[in-house]
PDB file with one MODEL, atoms N, CA, C and O in Angstrom:
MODEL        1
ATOM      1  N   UNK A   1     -21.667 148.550  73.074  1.00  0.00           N
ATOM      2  CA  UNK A   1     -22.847 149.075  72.446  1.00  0.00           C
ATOM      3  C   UNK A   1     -22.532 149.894  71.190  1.00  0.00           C
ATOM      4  O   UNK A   1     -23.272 149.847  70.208  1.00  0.00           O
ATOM      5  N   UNK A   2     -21.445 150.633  71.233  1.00  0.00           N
ATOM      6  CA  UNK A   2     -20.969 151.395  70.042  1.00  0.00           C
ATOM      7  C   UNK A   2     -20.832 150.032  68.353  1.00  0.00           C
ATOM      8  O   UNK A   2     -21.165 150.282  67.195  1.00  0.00           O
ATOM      9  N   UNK A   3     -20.488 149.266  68.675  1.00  0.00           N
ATOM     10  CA  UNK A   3     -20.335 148.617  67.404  1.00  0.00           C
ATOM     11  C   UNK A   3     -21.864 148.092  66.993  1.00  0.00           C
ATOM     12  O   UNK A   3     -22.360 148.072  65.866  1.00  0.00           O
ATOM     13  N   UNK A   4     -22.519 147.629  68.397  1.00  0.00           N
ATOM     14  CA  UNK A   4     -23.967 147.280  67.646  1.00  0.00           C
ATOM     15  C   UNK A   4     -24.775 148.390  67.137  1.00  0.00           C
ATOM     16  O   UNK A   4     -25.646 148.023  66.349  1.00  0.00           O
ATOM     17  N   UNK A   5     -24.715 149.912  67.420  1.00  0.00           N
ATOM     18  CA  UNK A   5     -25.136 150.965  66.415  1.00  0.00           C
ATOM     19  C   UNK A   5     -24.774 151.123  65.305  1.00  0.00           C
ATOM     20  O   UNK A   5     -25.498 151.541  64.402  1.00  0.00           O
ATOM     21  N   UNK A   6     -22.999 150.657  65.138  1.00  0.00           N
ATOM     22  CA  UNK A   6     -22.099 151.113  63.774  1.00  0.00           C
ATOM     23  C   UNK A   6     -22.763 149.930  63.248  1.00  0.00           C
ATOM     24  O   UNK A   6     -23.499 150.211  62.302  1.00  0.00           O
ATOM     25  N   UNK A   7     -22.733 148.443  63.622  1.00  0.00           N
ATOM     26  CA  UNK A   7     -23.117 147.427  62.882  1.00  0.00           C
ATOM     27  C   UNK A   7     -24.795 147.457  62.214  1.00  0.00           C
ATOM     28  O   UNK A   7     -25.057 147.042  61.085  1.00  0.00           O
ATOM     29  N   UNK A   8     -25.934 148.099  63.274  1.00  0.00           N
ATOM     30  CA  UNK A   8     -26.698 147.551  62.895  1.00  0.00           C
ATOM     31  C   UNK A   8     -27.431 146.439  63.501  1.00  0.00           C
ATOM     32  O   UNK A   8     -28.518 146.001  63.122  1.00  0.00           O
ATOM     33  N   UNK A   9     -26.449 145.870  64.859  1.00  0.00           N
ATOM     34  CA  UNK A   9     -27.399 144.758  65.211  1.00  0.00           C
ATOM     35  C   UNK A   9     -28.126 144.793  66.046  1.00  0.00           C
ATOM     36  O   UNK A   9     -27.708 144.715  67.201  1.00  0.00           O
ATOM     37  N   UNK A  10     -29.209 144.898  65.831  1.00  0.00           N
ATOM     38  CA  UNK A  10     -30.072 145.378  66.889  1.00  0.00           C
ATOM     39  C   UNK A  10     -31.089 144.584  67.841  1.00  0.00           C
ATOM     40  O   UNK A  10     -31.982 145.134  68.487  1.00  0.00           O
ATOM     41  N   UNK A  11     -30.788 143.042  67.829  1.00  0.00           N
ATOM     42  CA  UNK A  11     -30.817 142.446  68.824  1.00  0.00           C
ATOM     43  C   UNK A  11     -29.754 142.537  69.817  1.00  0.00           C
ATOM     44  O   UNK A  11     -30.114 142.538  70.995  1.00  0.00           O
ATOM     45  N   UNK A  12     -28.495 142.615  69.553  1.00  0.00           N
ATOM     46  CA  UNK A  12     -27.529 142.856  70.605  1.00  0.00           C
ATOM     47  C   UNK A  12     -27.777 144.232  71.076  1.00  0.00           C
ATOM     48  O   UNK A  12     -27.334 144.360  72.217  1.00  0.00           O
ATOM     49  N   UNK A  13     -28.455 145.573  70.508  1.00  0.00           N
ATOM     50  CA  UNK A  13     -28.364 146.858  70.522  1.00  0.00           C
ATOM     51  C   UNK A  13     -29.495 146.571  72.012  1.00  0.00           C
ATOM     52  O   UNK A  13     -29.259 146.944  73.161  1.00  0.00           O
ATOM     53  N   UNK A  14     -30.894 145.703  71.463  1.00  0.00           N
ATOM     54  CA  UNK A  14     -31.657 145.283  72.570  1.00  0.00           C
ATOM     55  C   UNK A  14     -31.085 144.699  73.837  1.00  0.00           C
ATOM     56  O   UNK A  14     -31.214 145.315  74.895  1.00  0.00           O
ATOM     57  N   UNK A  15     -30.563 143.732  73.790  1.00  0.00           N
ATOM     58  CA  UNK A  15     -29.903 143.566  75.042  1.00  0.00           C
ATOM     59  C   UNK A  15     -29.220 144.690  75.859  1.00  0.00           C
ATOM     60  O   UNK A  15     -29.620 145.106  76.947  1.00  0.00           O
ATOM     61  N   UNK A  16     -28.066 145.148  75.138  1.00  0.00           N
ATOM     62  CA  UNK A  16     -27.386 146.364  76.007  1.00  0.00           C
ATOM     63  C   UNK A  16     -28.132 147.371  76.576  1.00  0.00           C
ATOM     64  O   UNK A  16     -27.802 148.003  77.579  1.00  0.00           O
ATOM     65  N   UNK A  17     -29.233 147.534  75.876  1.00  0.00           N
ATOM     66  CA  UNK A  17     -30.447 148.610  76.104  1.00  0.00           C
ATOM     67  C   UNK A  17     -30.844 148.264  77.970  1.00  0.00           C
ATOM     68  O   UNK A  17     -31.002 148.864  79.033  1.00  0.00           O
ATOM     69  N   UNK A  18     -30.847 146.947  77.419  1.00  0.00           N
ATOM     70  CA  UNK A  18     -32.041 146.397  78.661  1.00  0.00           C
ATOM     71  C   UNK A  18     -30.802 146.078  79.796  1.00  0.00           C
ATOM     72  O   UNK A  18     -31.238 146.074  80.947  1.00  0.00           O
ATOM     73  N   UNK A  19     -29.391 145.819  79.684  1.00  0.00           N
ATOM     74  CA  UNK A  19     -28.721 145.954  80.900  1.00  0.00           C
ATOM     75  C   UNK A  19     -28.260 146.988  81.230  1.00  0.00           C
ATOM     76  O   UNK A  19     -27.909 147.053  82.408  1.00  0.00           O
ATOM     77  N   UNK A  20     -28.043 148.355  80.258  1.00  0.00           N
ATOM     78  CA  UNK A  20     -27.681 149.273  81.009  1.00  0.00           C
ATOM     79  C   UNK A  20     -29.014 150.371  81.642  1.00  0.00           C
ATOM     80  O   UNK A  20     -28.796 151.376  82.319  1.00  0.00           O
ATOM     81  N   UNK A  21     -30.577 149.806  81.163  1.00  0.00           N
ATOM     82  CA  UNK A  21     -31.664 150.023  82.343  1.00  0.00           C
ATOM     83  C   UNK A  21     -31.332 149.714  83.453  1.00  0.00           C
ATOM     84  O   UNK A  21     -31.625 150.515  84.340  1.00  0.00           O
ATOM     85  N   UNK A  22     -30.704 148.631  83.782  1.00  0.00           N
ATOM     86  CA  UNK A  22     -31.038 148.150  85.230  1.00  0.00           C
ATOM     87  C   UNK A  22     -29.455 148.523  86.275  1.00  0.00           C
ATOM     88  O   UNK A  22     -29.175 148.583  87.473  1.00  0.00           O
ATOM     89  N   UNK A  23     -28.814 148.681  85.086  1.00  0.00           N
ATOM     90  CA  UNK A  23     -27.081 149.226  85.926  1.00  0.00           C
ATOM     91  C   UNK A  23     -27.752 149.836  86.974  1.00  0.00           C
ATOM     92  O   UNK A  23     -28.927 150.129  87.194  1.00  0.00           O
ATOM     93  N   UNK A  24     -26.216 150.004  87.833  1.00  0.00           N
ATOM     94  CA  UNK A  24     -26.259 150.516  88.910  1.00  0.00           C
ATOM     95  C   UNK A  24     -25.107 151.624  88.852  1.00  0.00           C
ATOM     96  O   UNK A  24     -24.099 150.926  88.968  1.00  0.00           O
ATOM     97  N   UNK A  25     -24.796 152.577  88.771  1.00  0.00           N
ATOM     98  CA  UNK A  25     -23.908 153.180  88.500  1.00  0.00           C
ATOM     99  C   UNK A  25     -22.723 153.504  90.141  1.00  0.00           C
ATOM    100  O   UNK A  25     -23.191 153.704  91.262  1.00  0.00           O
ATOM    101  N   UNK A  26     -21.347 153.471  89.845  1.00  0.00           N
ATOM    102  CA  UNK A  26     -20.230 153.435  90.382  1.00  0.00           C
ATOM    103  C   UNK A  26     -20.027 154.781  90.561  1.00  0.00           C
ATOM    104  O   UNK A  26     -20.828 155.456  89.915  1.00  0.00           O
ATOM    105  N   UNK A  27     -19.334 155.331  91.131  1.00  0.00           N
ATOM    106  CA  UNK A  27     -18.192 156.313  91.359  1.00  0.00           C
ATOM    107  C   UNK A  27     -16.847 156.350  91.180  1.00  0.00           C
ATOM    108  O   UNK A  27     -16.446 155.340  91.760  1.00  0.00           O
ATOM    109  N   UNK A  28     -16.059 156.831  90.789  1.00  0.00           N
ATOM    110  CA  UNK A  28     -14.458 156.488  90.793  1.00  0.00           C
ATOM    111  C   UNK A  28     -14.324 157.288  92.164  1.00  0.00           C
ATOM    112  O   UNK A  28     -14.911 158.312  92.513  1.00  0.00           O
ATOM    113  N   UNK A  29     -13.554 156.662  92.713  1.00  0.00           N
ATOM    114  CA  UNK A  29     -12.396 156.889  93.923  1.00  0.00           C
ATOM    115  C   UNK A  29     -10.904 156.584  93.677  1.00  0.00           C
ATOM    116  O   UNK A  29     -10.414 155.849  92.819  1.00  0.00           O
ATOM    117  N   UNK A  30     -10.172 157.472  94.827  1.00  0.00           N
ATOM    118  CA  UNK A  30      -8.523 156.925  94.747  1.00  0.00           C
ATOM    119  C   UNK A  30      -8.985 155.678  95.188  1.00  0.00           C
ATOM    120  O   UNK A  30      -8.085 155.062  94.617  1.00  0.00           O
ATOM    121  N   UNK A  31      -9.680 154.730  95.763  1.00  0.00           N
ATOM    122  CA  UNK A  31      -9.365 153.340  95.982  1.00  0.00           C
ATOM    123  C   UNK A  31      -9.757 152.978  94.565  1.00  0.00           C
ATOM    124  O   UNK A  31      -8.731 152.866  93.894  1.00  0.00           O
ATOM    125  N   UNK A  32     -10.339 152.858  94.185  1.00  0.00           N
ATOM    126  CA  UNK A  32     -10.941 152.228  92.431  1.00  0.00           C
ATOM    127  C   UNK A  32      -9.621 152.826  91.338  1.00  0.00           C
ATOM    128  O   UNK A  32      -9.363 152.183  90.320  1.00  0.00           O
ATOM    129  N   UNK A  33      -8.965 153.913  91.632  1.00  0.00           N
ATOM    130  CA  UNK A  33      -7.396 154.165  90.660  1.00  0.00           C
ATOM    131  C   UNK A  33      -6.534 153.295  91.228  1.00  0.00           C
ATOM    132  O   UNK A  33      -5.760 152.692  90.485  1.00  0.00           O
ATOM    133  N   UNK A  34      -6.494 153.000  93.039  1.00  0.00           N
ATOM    134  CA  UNK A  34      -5.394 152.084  92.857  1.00  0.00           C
ATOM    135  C   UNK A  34      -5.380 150.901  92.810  1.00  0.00           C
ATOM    136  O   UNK A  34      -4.446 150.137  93.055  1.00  0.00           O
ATOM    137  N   UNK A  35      -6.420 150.680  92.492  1.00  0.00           N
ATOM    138  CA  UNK A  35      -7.377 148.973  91.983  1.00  0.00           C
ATOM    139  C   UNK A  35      -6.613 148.847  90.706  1.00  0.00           C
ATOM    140  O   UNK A  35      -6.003 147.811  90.444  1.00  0.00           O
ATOM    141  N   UNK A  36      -6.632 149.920  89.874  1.00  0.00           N
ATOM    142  CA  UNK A  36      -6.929 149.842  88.647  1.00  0.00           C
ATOM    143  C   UNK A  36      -5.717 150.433  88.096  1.00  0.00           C
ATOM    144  O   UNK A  36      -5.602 150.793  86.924  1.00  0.00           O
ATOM    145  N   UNK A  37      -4.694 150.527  89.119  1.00  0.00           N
ATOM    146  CA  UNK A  37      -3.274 150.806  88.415  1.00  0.00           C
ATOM    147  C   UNK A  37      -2.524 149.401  88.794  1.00  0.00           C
ATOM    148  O   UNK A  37      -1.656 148.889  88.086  1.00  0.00           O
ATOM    149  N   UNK A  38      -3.058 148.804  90.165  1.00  0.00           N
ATOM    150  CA  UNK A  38      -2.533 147.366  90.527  1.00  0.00           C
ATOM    151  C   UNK A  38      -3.010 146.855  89.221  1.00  0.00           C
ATOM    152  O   UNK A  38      -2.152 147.064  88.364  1.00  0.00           O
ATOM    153  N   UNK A  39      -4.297 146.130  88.646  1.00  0.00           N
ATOM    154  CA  UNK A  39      -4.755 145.360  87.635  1.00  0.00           C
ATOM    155  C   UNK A  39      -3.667 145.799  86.395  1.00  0.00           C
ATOM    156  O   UNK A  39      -2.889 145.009  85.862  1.00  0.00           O
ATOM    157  N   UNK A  40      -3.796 147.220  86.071  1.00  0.00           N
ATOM    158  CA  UNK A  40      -2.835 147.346  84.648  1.00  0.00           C
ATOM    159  C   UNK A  40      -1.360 146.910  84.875  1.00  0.00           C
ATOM    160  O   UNK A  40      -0.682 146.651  83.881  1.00  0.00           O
ATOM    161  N   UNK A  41      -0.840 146.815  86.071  1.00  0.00           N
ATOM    162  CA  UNK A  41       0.376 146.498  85.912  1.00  0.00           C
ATOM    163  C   UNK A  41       0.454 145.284  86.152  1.00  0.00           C
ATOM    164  O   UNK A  41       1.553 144.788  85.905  1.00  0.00           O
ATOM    165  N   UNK A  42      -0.314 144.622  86.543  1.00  0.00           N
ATOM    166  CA  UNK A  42      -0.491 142.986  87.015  1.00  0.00           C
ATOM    167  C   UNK A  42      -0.915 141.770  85.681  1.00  0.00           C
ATOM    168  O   UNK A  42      -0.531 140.620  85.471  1.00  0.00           O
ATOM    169  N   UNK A  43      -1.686 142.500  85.110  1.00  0.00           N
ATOM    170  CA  UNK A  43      -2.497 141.929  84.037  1.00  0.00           C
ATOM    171  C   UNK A  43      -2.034 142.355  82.814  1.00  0.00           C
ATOM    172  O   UNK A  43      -2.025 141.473  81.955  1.00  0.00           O
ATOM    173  N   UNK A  44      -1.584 143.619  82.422  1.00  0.00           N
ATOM    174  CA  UNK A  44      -1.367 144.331  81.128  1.00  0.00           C
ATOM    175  C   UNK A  44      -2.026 145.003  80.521  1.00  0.00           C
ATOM    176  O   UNK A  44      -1.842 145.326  79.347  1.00  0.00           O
ATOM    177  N   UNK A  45      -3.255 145.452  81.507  1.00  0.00           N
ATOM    178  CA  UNK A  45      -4.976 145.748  80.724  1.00  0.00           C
ATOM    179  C   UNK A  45      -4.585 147.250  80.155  1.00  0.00           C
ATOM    180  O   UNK A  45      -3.691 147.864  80.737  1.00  0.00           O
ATOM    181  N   UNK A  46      -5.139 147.739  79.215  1.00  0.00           N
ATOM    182  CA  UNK A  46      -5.223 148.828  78.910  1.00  0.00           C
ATOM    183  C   UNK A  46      -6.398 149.972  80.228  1.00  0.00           C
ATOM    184  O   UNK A  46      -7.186 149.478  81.035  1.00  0.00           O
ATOM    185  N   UNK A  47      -6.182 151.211  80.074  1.00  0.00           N
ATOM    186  CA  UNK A  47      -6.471 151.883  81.315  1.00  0.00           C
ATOM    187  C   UNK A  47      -8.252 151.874  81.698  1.00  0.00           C
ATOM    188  O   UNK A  47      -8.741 151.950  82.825  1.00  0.00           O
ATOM    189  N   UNK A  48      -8.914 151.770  80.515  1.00  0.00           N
ATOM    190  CA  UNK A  48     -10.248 151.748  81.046  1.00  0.00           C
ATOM    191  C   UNK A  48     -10.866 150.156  81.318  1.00  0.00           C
ATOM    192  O   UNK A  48     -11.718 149.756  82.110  1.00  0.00           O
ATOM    193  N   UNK A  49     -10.242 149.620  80.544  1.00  0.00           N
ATOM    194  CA  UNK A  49     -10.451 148.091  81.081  1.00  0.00           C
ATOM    195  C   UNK A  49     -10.418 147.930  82.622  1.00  0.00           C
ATOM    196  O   UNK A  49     -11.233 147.468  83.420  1.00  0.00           O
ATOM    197  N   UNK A  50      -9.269 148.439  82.748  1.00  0.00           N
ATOM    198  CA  UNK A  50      -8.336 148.398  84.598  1.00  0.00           C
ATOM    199  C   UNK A  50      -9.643 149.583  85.243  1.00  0.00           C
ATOM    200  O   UNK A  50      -9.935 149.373  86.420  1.00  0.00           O
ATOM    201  N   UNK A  51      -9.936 150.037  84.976  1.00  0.00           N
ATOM    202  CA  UNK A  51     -10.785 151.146  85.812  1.00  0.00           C
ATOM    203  C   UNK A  51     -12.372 150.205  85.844  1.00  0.00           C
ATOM    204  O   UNK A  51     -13.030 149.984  86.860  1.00  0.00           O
ATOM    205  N   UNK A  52     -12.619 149.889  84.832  1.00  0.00           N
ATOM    206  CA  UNK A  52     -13.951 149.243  84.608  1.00  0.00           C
ATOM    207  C   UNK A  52     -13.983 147.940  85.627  1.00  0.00           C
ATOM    208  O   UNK A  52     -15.004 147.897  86.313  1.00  0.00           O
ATOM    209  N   UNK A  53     -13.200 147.059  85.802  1.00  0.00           N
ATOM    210  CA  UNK A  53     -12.831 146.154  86.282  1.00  0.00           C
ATOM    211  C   UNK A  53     -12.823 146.100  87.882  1.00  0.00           C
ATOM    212  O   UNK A  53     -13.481 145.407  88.659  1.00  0.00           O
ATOM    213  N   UNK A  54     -11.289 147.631  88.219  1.00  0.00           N
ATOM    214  CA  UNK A  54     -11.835 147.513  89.156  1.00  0.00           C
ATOM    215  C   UNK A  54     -13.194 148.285  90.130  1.00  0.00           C
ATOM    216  O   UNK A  54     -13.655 147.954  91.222  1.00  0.00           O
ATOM    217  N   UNK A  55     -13.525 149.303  89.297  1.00  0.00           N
ATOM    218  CA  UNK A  55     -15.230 149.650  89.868  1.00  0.00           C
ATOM    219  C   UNK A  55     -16.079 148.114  89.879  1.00  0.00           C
ATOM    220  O   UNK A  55     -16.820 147.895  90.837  1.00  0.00           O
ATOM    221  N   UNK A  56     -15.990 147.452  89.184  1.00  0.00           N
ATOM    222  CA  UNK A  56     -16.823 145.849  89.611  1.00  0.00           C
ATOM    223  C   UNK A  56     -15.779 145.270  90.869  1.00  0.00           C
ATOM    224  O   UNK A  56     -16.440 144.799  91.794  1.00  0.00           O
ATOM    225  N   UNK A  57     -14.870 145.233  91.002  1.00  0.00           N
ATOM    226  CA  UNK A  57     -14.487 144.833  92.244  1.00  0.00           C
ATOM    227  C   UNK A  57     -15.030 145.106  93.702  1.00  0.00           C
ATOM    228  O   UNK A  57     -15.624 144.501  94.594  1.00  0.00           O
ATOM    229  N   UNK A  58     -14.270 146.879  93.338  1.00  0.00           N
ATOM    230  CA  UNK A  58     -14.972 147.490  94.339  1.00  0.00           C
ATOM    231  C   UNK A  58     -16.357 147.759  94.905  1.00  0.00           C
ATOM    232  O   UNK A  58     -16.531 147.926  96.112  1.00  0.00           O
ATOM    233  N   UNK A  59     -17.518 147.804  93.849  1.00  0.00           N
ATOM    234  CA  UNK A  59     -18.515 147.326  94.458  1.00  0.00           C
ATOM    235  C   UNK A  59     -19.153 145.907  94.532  1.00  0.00           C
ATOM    236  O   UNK A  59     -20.339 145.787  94.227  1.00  0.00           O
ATOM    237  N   UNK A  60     -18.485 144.918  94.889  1.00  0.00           N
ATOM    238  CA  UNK A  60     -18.245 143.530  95.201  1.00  0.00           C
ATOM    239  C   UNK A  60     -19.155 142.737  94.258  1.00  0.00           C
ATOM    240  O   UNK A  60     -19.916 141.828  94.589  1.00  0.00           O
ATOM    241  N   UNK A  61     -18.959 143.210  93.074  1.00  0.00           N
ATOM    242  CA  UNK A  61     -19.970 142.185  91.512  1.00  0.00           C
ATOM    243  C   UNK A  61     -19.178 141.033  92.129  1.00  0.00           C
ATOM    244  O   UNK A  61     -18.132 141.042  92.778  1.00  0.00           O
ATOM    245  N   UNK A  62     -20.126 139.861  91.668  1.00  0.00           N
ATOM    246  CA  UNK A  62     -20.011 138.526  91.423  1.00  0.00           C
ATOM    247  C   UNK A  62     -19.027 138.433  90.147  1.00  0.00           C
ATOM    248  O   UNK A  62     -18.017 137.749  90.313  1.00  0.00           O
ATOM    249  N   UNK A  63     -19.171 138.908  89.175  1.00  0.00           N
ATOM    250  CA  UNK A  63     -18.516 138.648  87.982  1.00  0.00           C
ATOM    251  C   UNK A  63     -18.726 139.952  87.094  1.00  0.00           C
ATOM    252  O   UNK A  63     -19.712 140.688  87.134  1.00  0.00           O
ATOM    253  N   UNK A  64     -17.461 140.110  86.182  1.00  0.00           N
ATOM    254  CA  UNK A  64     -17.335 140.758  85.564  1.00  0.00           C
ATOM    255  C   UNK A  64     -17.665 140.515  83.970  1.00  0.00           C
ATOM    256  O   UNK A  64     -16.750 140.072  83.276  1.00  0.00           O
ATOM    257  N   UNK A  65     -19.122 140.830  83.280  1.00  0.00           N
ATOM    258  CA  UNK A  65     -19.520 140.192  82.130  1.00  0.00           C
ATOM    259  C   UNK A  65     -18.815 141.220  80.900  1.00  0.00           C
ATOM    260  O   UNK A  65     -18.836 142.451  80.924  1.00  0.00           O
ATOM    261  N   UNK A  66     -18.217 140.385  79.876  1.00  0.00           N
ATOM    262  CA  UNK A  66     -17.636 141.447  78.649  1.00  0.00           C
ATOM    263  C   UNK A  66     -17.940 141.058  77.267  1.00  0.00           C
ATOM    264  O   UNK A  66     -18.061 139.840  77.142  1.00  0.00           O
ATOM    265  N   UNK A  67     -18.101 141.757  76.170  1.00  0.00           N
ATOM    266  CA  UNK A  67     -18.460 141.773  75.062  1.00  0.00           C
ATOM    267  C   UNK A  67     -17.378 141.251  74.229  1.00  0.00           C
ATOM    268  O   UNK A  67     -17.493 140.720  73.124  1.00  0.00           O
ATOM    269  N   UNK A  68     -15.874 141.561  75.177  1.00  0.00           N
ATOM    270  CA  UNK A  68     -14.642 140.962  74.129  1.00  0.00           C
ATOM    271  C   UNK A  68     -14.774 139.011  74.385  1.00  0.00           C
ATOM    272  O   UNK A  68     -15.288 138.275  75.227  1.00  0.00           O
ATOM    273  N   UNK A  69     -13.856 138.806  72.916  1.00  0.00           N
ATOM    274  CA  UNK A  69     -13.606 137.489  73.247  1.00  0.00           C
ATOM    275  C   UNK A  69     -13.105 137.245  73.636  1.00  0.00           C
ATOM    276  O   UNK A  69     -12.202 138.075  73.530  1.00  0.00           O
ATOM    277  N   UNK A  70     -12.602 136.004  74.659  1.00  0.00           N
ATOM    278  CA  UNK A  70     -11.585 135.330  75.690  1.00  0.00           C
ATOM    279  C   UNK A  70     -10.356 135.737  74.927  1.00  0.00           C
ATOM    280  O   UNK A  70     -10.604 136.058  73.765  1.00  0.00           O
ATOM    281  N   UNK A  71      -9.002 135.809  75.310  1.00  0.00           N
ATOM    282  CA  UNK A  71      -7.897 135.563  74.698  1.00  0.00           C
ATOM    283  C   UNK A  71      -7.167 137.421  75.528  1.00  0.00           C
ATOM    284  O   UNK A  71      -6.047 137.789  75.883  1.00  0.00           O
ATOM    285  N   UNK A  72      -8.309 137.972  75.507  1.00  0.00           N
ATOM    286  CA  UNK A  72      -8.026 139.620  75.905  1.00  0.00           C
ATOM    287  C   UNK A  72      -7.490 139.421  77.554  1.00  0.00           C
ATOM    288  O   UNK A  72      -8.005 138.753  78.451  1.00  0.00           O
ATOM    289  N   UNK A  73      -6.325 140.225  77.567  1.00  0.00           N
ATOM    290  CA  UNK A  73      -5.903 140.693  78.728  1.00  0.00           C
ATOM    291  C   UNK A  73      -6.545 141.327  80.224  1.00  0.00           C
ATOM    292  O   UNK A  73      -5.933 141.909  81.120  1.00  0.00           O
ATOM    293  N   UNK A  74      -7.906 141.005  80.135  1.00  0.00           N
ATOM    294  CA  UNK A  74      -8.798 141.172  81.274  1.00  0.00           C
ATOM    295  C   UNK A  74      -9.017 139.546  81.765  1.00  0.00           C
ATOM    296  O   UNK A  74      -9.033 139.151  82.931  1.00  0.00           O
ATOM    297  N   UNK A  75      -9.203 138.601  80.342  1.00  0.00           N
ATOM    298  CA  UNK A  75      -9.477 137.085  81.028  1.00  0.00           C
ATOM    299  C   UNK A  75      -8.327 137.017  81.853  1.00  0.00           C
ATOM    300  O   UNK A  75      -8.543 136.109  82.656  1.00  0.00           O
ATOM    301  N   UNK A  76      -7.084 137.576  82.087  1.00  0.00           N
ATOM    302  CA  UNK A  76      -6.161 137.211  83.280  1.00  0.00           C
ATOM    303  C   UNK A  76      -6.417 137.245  84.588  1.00  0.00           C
ATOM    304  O   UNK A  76      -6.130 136.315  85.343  1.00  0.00           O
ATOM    305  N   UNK A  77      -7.072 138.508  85.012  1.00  0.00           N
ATOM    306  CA  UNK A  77      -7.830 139.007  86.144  1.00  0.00           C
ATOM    307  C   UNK A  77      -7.902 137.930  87.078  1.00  0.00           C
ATOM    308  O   UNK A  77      -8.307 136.892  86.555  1.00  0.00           O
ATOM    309  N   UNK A  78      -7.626 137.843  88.346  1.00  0.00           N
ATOM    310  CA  UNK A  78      -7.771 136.946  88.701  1.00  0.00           C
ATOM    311  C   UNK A  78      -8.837 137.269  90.090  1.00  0.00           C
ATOM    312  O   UNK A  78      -9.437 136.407  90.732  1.00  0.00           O
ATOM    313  N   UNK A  79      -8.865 138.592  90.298  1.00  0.00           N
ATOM    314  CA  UNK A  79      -9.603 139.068  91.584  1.00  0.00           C
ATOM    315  C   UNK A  79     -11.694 139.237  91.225  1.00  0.00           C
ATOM    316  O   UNK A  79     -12.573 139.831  91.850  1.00  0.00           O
ATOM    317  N   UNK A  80     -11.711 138.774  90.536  1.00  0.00           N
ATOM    318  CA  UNK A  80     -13.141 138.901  89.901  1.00  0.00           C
ATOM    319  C   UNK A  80     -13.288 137.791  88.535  1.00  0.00           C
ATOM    320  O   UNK A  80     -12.677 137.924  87.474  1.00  0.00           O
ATOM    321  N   UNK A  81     -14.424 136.493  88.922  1.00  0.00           N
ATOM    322  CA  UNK A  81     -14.287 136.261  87.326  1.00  0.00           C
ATOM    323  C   UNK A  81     -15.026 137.212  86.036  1.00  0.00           C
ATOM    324  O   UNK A  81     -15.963 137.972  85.790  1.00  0.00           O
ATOM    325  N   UNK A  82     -14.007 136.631  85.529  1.00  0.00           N
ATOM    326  CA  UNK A  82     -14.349 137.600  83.913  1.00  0.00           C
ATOM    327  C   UNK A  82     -14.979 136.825  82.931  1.00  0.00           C
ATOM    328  O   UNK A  82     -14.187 135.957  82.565  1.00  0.00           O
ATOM    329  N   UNK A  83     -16.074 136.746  82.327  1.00  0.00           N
ATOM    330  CA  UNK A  83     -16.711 135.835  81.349  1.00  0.00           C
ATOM    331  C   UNK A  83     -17.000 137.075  79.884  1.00  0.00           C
ATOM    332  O   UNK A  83     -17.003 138.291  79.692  1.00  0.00           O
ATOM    333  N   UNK A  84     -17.184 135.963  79.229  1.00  0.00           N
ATOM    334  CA  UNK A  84     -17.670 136.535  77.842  1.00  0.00           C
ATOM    335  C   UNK A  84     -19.078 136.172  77.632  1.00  0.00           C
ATOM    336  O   UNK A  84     -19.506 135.063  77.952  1.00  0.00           O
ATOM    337  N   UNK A  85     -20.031 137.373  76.936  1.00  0.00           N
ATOM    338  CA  UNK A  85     -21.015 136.874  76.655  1.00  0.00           C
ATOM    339  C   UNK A  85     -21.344 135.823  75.321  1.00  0.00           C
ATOM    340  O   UNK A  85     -22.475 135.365  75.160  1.00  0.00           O
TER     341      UNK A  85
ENDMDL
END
């Protein structure tokens, strides 16, 4: 959401609007850090990727939806699929 404010685009600004209405918000736990220290060392993810990732694990998402393009070190993931929008 930060780049569609810096950018300006504010159909994408609309969308994010309208999915983070309906989020459901997580908690971090020591189980969701050691989710998310397994993923960074497994995958290579940088640390909030690995935390983000595994809070969708842990509360059993279907899939993990992301704004980056394929090629990023989360498409490795193998415990949740990871799609791009």
């Amino acid at each position: 959401m930060p780049k569609s404010l810096y950018f300006s685009h504010k159909e994408e600004l609309f969308f994010y609007e309208a999915v983070f209405a309906k989020a459901e918000y997580a908690v971090w736990s020591q189980d969701v850090i050691d989710i998310a220290k397994h993923l960074a060392r497994t995958y290579g993810l940088a640390a909030m990727d690995s935390m983000h990732i595994a809070l969708a694990i842990n509360t059993h998402a279907h899939e993990f939806i992301s704004g980056e393009k394929p090629g990023k070190p989360r498409y490795r993931v193998k415990e949740i699929a990871v799609k791009s929008l």
